[in-house]
PDB file of N, CA, C and O in Angstrom:
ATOM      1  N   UNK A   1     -94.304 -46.429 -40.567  1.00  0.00           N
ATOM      2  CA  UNK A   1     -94.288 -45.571 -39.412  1.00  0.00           C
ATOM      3  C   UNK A   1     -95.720 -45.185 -39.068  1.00  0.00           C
ATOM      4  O   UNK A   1     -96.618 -44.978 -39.884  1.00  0.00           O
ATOM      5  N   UNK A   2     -95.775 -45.142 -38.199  1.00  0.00           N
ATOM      6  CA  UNK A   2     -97.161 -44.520 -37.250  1.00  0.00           C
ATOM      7  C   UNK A   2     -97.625 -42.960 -37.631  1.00  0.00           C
ATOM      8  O   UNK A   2     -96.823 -42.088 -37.963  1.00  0.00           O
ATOM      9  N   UNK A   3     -98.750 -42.814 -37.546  1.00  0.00           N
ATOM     10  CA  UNK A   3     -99.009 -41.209 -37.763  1.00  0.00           C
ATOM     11  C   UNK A   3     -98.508 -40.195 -36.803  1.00  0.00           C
ATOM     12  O   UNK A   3     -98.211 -39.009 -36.948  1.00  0.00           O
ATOM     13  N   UNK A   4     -98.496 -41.123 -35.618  1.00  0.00           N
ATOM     14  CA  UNK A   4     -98.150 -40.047 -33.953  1.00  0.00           C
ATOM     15  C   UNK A   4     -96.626 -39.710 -34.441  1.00  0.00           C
ATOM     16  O   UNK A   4     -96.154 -38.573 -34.428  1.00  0.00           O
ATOM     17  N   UNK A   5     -95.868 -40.997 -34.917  1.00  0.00           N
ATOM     18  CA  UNK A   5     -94.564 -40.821 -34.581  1.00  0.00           C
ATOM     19  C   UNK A   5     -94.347 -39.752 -35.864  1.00  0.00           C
ATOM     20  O   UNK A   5     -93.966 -38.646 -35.478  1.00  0.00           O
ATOM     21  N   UNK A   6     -94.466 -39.840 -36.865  1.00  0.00           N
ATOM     22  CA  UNK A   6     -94.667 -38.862 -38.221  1.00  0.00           C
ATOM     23  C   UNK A   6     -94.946 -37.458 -37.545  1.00  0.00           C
ATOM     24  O   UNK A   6     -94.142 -36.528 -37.468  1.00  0.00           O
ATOM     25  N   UNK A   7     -95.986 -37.483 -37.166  1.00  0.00           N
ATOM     26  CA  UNK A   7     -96.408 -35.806 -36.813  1.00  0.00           C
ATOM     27  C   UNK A   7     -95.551 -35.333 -36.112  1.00  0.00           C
ATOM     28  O   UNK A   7     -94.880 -34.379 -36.506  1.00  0.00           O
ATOM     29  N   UNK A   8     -95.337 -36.020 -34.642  1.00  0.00           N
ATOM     30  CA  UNK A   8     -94.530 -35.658 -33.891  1.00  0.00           C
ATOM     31  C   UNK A   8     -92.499 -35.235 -34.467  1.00  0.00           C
ATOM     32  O   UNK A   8     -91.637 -34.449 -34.074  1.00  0.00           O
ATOM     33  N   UNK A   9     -92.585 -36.203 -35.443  1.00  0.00           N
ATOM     34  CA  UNK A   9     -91.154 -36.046 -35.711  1.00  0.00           C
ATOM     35  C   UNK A   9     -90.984 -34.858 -36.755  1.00  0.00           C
ATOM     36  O   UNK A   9     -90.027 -34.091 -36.647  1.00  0.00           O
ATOM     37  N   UNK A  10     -92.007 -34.705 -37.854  1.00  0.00           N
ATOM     38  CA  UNK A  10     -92.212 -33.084 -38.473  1.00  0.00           C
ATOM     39  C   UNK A  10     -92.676 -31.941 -37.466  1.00  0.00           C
ATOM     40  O   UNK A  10     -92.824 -30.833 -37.983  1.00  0.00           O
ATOM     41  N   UNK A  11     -92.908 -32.042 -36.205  1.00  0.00           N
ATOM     42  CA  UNK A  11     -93.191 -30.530 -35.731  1.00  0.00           C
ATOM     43  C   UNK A  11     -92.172 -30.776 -34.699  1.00  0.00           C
ATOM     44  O   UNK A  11     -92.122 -29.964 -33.775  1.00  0.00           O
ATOM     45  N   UNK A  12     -91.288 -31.843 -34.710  1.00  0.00           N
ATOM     46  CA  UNK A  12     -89.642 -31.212 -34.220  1.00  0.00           C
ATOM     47  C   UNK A  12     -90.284 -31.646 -32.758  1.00  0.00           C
ATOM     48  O   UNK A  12     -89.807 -30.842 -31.956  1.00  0.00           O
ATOM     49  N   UNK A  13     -91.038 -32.439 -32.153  1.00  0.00           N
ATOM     50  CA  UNK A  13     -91.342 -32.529 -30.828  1.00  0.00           C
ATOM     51  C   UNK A  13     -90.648 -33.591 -30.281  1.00  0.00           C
ATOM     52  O   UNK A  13     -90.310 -34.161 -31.318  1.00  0.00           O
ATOM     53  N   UNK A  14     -90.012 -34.532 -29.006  1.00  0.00           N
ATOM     54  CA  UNK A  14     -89.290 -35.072 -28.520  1.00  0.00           C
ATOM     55  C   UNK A  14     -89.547 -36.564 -28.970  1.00  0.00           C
ATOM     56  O   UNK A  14     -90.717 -36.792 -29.275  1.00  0.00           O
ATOM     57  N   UNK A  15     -88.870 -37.372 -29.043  1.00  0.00           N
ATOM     58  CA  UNK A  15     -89.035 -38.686 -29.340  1.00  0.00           C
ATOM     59  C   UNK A  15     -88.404 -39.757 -28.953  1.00  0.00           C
ATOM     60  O   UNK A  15     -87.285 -39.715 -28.442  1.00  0.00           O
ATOM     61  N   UNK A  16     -89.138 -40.940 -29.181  1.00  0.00           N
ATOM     62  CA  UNK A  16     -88.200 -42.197 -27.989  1.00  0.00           C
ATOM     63  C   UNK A  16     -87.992 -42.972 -29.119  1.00  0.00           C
ATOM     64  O   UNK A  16     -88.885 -43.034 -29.964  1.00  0.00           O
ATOM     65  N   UNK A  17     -86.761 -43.683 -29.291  1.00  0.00           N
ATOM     66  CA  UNK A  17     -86.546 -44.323 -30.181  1.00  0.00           C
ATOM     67  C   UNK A  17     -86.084 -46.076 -29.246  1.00  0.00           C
ATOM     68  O   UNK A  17     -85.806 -45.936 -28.055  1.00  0.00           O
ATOM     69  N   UNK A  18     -86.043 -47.242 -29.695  1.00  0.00           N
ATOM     70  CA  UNK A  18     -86.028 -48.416 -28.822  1.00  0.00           C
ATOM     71  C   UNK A  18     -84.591 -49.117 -30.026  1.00  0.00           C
ATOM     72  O   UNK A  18     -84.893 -49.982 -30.849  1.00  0.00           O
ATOM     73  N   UNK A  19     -83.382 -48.678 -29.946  1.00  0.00           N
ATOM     74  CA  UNK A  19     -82.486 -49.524 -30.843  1.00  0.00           C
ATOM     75  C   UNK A  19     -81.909 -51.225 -30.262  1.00  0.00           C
ATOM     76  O   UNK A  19     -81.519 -51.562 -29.144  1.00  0.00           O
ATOM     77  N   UNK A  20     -82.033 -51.896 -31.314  1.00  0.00           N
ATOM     78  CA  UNK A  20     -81.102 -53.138 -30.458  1.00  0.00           C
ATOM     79  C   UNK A  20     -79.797 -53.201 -31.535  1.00  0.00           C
ATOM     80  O   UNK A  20     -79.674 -52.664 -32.636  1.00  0.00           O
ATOM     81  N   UNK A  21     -79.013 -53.940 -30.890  1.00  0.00           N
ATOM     82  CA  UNK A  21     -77.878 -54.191 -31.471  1.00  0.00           C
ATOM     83  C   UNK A  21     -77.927 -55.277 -32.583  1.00  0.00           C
ATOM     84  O   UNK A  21     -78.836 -56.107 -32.599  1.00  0.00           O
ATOM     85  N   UNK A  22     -76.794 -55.256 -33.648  1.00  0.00           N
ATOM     86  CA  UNK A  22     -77.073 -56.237 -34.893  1.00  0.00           C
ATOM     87  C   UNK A  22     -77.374 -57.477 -34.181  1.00  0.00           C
ATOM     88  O   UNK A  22     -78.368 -58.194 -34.292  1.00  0.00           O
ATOM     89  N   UNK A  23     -75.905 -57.665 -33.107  1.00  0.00           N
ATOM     90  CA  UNK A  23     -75.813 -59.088 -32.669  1.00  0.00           C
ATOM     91  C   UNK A  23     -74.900 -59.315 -31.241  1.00  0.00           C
ATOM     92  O   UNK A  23     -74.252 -58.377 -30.777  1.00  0.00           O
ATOM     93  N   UNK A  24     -74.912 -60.195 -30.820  1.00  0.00           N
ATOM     94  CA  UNK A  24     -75.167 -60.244 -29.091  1.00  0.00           C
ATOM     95  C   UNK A  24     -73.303 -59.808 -28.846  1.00  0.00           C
ATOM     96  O   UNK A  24     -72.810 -59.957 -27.728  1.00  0.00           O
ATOM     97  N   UNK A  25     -72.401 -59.254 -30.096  1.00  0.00           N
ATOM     98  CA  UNK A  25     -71.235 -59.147 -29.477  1.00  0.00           C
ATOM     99  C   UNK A  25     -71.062 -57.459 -29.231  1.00  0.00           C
ATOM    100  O   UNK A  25     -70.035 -56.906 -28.837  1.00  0.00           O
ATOM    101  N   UNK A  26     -72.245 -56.861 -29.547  1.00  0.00           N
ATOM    102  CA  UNK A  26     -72.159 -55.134 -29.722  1.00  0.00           C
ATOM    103  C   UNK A  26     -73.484 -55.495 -28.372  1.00  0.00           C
ATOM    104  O   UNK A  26     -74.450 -56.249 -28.257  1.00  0.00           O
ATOM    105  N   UNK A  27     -72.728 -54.344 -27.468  1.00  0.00           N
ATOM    106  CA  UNK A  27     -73.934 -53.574 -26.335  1.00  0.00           C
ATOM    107  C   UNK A  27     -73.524 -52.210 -25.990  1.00  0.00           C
ATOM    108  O   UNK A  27     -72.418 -51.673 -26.031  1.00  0.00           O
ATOM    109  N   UNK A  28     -74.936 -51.681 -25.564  1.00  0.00           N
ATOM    110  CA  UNK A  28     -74.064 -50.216 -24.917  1.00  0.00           C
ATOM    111  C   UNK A  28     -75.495 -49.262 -24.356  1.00  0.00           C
ATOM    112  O   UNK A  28     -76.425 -48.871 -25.061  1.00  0.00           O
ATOM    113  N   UNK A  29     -75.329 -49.080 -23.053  1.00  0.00           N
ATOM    114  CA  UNK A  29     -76.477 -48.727 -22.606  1.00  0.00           C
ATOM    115  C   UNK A  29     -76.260 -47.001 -21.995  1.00  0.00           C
ATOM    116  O   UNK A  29     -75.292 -46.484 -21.438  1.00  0.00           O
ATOM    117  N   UNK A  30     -76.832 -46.759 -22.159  1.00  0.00           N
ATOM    118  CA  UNK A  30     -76.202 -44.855 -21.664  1.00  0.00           C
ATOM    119  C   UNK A  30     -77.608 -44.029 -21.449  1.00  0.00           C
ATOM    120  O   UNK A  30     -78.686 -44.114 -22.036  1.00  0.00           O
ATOM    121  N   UNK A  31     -77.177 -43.233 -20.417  1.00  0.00           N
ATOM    122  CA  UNK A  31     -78.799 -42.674 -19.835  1.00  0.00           C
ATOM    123  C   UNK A  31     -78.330 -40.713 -19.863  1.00  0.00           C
ATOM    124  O   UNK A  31     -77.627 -40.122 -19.044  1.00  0.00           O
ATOM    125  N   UNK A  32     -79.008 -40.157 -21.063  1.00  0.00           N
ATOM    126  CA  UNK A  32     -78.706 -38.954 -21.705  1.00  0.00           C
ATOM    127  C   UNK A  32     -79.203 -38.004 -20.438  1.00  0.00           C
ATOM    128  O   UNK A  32     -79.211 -36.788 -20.633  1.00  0.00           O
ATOM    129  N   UNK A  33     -79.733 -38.661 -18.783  1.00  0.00           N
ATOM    130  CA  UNK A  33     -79.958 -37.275 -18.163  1.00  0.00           C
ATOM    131  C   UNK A  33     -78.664 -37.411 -16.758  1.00  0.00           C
ATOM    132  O   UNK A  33     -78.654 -37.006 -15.595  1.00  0.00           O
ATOM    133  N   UNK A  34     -77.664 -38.206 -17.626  1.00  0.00           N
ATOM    134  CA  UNK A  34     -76.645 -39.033 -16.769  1.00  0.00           C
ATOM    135  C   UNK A  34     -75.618 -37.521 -16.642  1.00  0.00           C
ATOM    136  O   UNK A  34     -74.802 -37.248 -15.762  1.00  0.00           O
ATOM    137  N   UNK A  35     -76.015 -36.705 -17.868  1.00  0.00           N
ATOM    138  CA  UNK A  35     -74.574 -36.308 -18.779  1.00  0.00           C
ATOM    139  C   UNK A  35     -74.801 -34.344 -17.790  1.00  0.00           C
ATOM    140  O   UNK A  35     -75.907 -33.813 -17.890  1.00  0.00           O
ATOM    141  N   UNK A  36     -74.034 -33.838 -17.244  1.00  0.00           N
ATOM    142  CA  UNK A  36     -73.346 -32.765 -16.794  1.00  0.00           C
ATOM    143  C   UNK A  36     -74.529 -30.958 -17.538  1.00  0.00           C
ATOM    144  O   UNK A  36     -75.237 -30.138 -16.954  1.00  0.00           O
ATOM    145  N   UNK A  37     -74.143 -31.136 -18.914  1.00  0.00           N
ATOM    146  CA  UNK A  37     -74.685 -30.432 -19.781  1.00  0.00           C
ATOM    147  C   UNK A  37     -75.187 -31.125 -21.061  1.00  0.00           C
ATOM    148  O   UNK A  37     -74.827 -32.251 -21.407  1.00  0.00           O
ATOM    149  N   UNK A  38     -76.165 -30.240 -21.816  1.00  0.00           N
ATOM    150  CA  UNK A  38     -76.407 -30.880 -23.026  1.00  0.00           C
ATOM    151  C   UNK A  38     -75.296 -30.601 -23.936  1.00  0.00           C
ATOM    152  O   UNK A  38     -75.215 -31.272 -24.965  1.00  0.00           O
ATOM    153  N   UNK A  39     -74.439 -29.703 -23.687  1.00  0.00           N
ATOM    154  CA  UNK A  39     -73.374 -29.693 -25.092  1.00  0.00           C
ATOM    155  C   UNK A  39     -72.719 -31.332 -24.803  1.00  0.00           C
ATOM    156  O   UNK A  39     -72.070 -31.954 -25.644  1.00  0.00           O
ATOM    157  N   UNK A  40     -72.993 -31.733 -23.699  1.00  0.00           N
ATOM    158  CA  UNK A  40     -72.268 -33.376 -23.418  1.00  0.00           C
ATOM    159  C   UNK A  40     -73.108 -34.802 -23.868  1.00  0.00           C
ATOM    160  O   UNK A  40     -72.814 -35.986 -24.028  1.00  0.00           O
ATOM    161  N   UNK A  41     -74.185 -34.057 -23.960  1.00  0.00           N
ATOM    162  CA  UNK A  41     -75.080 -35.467 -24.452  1.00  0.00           C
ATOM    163  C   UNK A  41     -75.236 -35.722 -25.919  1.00  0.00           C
ATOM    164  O   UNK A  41     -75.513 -34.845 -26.737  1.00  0.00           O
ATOM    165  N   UNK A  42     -74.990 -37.306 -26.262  1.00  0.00           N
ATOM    166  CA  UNK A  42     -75.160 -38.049 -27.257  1.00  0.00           C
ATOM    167  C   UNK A  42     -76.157 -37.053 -28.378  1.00  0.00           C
ATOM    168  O   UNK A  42     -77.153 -36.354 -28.191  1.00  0.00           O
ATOM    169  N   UNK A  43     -75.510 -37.315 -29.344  1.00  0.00           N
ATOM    170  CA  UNK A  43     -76.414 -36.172 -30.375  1.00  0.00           C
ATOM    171  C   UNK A  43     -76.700 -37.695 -31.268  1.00  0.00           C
ATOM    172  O   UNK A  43     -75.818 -38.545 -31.143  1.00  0.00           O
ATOM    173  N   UNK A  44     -77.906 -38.038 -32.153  1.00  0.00           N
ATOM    174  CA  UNK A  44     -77.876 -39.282 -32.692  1.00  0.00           C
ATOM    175  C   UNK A  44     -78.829 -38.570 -33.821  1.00  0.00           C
ATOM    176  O   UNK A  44     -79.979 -38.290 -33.484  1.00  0.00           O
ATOM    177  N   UNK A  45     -78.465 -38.321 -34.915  1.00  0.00           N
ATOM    178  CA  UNK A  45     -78.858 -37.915 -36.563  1.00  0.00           C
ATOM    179  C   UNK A  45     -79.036 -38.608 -37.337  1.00  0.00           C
ATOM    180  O   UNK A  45     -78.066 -39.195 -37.816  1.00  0.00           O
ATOM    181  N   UNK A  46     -80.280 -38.856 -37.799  1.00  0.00           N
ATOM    182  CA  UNK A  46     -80.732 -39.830 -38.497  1.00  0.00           C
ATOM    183  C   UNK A  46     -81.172 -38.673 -40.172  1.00  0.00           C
ATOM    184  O   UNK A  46     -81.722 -37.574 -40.226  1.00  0.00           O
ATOM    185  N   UNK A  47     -80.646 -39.533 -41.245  1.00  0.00           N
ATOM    186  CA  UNK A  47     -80.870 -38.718 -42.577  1.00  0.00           C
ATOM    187  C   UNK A  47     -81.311 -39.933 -43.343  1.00  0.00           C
ATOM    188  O   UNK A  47     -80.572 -40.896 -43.549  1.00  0.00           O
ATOM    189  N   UNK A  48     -82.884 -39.813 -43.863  1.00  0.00           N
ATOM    190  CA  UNK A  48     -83.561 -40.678 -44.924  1.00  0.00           C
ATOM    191  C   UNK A  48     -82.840 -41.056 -46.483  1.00  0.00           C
ATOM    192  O   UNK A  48     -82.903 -40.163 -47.328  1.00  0.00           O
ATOM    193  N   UNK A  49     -82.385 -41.935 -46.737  1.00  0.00           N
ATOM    194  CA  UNK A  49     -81.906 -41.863 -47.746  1.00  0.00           C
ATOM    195  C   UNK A  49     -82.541 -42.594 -48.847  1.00  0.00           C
ATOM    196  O   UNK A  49     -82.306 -43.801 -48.907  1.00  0.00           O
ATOM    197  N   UNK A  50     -83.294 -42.074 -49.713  1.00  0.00           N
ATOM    198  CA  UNK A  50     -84.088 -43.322 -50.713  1.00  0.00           C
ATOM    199  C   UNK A  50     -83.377 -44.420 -51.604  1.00  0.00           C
ATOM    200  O   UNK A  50     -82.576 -44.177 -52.507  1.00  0.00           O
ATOM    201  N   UNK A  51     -83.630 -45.156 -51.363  1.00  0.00           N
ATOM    202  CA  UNK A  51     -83.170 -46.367 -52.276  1.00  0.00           C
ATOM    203  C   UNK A  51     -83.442 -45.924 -53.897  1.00  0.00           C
ATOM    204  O   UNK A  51     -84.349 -45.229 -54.354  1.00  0.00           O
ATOM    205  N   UNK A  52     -82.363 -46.561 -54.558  1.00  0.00           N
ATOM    206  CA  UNK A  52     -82.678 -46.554 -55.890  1.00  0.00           C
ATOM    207  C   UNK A  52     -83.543 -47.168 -56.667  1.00  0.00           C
ATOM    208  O   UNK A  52     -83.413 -48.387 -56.552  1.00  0.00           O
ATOM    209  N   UNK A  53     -84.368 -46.865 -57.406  1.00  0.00           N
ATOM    210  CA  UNK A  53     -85.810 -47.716 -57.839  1.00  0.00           C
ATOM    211  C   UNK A  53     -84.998 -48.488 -59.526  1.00  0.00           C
ATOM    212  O   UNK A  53     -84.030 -48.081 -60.169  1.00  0.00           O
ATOM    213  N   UNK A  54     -85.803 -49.549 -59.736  1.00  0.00           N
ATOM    214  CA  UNK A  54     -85.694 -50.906 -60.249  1.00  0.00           C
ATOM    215  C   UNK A  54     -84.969 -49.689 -61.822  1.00  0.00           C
ATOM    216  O   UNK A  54     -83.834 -49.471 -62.247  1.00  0.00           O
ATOM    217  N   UNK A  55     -86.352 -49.202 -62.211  1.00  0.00           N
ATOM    218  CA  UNK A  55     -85.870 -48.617 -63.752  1.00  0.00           C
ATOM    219  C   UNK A  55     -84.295 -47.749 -63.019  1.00  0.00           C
ATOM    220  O   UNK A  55     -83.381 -48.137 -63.746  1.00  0.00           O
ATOM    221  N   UNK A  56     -83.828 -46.997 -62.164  1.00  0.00           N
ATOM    222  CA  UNK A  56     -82.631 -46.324 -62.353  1.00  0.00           C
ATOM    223  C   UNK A  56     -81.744 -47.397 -62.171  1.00  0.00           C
ATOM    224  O   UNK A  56     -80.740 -46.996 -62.760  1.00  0.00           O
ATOM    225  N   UNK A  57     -81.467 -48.591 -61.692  1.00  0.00           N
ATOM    226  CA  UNK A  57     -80.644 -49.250 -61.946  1.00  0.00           C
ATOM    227  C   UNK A  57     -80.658 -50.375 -62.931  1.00  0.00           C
ATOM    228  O   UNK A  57     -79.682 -51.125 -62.895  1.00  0.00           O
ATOM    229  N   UNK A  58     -81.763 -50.662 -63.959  1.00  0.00           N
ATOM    230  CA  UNK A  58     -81.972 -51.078 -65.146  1.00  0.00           C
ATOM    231  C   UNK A  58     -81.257 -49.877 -65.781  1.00  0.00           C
ATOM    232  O   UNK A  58     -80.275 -50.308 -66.385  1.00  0.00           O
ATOM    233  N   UNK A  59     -81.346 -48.674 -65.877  1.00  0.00           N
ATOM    234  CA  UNK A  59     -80.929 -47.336 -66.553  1.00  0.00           C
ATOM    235  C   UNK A  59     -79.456 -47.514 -66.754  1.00  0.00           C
ATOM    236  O   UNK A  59     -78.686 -47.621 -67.708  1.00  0.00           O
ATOM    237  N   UNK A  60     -79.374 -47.494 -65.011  1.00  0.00           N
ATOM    238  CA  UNK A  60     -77.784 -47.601 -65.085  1.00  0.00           C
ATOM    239  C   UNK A  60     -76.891 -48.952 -65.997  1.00  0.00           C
ATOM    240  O   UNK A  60     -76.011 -48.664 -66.808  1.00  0.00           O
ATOM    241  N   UNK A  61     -77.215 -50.134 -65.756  1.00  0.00           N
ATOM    242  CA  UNK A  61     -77.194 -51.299 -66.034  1.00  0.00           C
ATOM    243  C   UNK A  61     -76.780 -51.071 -68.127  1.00  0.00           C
ATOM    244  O   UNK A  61     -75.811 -51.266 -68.860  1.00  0.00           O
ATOM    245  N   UNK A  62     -77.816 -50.705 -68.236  1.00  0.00           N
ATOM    246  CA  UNK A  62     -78.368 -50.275 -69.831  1.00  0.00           C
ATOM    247  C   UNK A  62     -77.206 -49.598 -70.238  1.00  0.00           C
ATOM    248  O   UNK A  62     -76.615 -49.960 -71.255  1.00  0.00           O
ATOM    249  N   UNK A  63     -76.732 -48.461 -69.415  1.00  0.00           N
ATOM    250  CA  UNK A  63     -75.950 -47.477 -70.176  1.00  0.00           C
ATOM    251  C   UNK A  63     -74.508 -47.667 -69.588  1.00  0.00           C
ATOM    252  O   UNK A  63     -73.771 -46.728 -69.890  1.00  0.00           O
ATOM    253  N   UNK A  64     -73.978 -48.539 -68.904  1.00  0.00           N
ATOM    254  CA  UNK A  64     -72.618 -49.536 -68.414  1.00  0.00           C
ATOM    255  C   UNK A  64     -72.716 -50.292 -69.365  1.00  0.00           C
ATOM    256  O   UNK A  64     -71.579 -50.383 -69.828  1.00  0.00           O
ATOM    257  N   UNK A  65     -73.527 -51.011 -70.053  1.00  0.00           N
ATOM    258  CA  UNK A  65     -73.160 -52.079 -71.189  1.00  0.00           C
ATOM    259  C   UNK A  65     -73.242 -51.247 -72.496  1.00  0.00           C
ATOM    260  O   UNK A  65     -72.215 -51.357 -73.166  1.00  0.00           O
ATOM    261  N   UNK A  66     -74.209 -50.430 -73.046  1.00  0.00           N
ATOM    262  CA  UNK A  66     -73.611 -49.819 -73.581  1.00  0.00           C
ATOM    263  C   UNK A  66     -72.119 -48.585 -74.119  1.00  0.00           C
ATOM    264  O   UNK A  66     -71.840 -48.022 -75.177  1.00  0.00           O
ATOM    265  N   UNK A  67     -71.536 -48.619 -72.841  1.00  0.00           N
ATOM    266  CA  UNK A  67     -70.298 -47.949 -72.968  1.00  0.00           C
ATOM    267  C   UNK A  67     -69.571 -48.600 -73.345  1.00  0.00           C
ATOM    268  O   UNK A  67     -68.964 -48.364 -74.390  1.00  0.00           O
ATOM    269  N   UNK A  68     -69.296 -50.132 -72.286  1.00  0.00           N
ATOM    270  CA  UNK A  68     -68.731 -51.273 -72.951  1.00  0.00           C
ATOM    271  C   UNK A  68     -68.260 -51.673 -74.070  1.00  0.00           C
ATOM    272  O   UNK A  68     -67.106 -51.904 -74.429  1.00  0.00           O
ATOM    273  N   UNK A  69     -69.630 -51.762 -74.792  1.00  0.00           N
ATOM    274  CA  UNK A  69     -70.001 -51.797 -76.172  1.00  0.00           C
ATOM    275  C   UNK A  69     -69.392 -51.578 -77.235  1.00  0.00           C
ATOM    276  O   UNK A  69     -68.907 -52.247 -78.148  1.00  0.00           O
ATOM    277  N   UNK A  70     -69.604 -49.483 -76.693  1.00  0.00           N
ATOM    278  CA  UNK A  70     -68.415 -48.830 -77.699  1.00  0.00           C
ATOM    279  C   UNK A  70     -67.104 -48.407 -77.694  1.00  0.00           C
ATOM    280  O   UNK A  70     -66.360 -47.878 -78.521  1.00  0.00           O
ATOM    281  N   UNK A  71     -66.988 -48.861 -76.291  1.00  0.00           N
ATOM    282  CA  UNK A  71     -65.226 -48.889 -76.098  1.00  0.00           C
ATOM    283  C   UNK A  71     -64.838 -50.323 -76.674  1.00  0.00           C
ATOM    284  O   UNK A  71     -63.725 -50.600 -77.121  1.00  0.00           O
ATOM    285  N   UNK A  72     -65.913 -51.187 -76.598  1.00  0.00           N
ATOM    286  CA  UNK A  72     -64.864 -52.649 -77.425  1.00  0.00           C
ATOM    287  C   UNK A  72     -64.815 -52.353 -78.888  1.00  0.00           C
ATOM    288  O   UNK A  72     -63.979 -52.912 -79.599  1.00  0.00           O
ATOM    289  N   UNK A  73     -65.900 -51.277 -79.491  1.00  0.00           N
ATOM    290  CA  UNK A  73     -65.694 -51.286 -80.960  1.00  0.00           C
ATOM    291  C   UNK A  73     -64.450 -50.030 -81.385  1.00  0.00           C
ATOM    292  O   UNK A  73     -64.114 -49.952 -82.567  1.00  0.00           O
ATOM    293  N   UNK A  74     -63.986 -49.336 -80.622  1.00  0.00           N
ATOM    294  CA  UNK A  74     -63.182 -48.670 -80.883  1.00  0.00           C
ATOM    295  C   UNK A  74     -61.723 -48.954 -80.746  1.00  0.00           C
ATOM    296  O   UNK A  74     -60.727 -48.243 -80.870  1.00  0.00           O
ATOM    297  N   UNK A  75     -61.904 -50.216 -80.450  1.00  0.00           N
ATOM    298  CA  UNK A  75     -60.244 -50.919 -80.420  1.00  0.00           C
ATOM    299  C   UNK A  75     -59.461 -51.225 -81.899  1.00  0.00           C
ATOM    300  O   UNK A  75     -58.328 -51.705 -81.910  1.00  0.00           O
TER     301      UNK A  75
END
């Protein structure tokens, strides 16, 4: 990401976003100063979600085979 778009998006200031569709059978074009009131216009919420890094799913990985493990020795 850009520094403008960063700053701008932490001090909450307006922003243009450019989406395309996965693939040519999804379209949909809509113009948000089309809409009556704002309680009527498109609300679009975007929430960062971090990916899981290599060691927590080695971690995980590690401690699924070890359960395994001791549920096969307790038979």
């Amino acid at each position: 990401m850009t520094p403008g778009f960063t700053s701008d998006l932490l001090a909450g200031d307006n922003l243009s976003l450019r989406l395309f569709a996965a693939d040519n059978n999804m379209s949909g074009v809509f113009s948000s100063r089309s809409f009556g009131t704002a309680a009527n216009r498109p609300l679009l919420t975007i929430v960062a979600v971090p990916e899981p890094g290599t060691p927590a799913l080695g971690g995980l990985g590690l401690a699924v085979l070890g359960m395994w493990r001791w549920a096969r020795r307790r038979k």
